[in-house]
N, C-alpha and C positions, 0 to 999 in steps of 0.2 A: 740668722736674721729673725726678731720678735718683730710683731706684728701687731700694733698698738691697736685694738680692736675693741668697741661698745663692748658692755655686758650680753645683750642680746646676741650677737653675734659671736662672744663664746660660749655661749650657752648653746648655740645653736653648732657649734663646732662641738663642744660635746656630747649633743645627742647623736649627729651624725659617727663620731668617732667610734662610739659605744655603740651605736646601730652595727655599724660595720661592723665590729671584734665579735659580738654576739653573732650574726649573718655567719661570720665565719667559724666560731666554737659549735655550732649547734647546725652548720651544716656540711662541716667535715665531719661530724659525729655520726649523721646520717648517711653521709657518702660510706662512711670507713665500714661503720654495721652491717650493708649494703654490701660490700661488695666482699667481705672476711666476716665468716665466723667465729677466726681465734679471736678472742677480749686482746689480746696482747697484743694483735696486728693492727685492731681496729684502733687499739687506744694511743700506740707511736703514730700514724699518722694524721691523728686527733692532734696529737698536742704536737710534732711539727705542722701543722698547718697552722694551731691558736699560735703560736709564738712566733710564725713569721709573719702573721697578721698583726699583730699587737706591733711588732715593731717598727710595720708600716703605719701603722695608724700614730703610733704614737710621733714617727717622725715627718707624717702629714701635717699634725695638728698640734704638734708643740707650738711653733712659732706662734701658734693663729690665741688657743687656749690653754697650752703649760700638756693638751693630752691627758688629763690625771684620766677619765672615762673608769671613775672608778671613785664612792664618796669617801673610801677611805682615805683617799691620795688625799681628796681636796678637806677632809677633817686634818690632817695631818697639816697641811697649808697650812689651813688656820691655825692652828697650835703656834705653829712656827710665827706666824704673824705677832700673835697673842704675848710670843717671847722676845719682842724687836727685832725680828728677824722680817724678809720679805715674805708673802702670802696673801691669801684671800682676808677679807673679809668677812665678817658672818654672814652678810646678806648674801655675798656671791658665792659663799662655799653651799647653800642652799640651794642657789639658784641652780648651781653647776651641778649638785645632789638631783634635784628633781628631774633635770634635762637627761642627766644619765641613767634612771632608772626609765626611763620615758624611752631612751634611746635602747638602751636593753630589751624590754618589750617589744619594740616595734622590729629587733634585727633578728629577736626569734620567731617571732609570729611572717616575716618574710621569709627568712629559712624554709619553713614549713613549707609555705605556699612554692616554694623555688622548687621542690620534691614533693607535690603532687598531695600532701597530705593536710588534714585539716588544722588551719590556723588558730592559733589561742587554744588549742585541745589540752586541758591541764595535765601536769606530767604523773605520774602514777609509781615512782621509782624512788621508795623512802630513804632516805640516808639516814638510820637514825645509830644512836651508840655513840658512848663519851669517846672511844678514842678518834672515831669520824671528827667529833668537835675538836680535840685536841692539835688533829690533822690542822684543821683550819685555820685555829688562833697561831699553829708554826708559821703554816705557808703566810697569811697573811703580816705579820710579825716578820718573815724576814725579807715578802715584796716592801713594804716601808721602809727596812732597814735599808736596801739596795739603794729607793730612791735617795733618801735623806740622807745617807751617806755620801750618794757621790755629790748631793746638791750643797754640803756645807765642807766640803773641800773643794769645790771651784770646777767642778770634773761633769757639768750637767747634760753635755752632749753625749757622754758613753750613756746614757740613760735606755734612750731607745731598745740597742745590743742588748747591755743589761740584765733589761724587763724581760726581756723575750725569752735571754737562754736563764733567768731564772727561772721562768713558767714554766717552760721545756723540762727546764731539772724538778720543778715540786710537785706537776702532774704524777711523777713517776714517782719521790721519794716522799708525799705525803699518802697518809690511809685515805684521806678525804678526795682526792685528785685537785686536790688545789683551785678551790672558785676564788676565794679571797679577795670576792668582791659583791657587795651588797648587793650593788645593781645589778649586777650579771647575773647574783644569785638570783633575784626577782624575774629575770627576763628568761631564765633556762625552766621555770615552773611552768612558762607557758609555751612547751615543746615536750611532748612524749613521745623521748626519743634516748640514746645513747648519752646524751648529757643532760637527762634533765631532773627534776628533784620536784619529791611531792609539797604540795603544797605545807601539807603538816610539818616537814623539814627546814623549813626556813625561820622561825622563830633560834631556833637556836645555831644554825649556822649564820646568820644575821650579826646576833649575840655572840658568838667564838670569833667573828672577825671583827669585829669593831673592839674587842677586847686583846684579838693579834694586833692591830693598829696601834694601841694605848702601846702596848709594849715593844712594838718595834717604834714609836716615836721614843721612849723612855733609854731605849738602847740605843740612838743615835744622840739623845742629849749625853749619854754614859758616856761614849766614845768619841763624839767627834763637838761636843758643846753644846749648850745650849741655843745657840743664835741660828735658828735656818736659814741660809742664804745671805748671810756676811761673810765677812772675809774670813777664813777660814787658817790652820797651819797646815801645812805639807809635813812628814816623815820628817823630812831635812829640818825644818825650823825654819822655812819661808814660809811667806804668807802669800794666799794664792790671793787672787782678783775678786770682787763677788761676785758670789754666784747668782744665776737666773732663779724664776721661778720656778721651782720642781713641778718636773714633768712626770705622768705616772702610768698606772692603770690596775690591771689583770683578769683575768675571762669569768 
């Protein structure tokens, strides 16, 4: 069921949403550092815990906002808009933009305070090196393709699933641990902690993800057409129903 909802009130489901997924990346990061010394123990139940949260979050707040809690998803919308396809607008993929970086901030900086530590403390943990970026423009490049994929074959409900066990898999098989998302990068700067990234790190993780975006929108025009959210073919040579609004995200 969608949930024909003001702009305000998805904007306000996307900060919330994005609060939460952040709340959870960066305080299972703290929990995991906390209680294992191996990186290897601490970072599998890092990234099961970011992936079964994103996929609650995402199946919270689909109905309400499409979920994207992430401005690549909703740059992606637009595009798709842009192509006669359904999507944001530019004013609301902004709006949705601001709300999520807004909402990223505010799910680290509680993190913190949930674990006893100081809030907003900027992070000190540089990622720097082209293959980290490299890292980034993949994972983000193929969270796009997953959504856009399943959104312009009719298929928008596996989306949730999806998101989650792709996070799950790029945390592990990216160099970068897979942020591949703007806003989430912004809000893990303000946690020095087990996931967080110096502030001089974000210029260009920034930049490698919104450049994975361009290209995982490019490969789902490749593959599956140019039209987001119309009716789409199946395998067989049916044509499926159209699809909803893509729903999205990632930590």
């Amino acid at each position: 069921m969608t949930i024909h909802a003001s702009l305000p009130r998805r904007a306000a489901a996307e900060f919330a949403g994005t609060a939460g997924l952040l709340a959870v990346v960066v305080g299972s990061g703290i929990q995991a550092a906390a209680l294992s010394d191996d990186t290897g123990v601490a970072l599998a139940a890092n990234s099961l815990a970011s992936a079964i949260g994103l996929g609650l979050a995402v199946t919270l707040f689909g109905p309400l906002s499409g979920a994207h809690l992430n401005p690549v998803v909703s740059l992606a919308s637009w595009w798709a808009r842009r192509c006669g396809g359904t999507g944001l607008p530019g004013r609301e993929a902004l709006a949705y933009a601001a709300a999520q970086t807004a909402g990223a901030v505010a799910g680290a900086v509680l993190a913190e305070a949930m674990f006893d530590r100081v809030p907003g403390a900027l992070a000190t943990q540089v990622r720097g090196g082209g293959h980290l970026l490299v890292g980034e423009a993949v994972a983000t490049a193929g969270l796009v393709l997953v959504i856009q994929g399943l959104d312009r074959t009719g298929r928008p409900r596996l989306v949730p699933g999806a998101v989650a066990a792709y996070l799950a898999c790029a945390i592990w098989f990216t160099s970068s641990g897979s942020f591949a998302n703007p806003a989430g990068t912004v809000g893990r700067a303000f946690s020095d902690s087990f996931t967080g990234i110096a502030p001089q790190s974000l210029p260009g993780f920034v930049a490698a993800q919104l450049a994975g975006g361009a290209l995982g929108i490019a490969l789902a025009v490749l593959l599956y057409g140019g039209r987001g959210g119309r009716a789409a073919v199946r395998a067989d040579g049916a044509a499926e129903p159209p699809a909803g609004r893509a729903v999205g995200i990632a930590g």
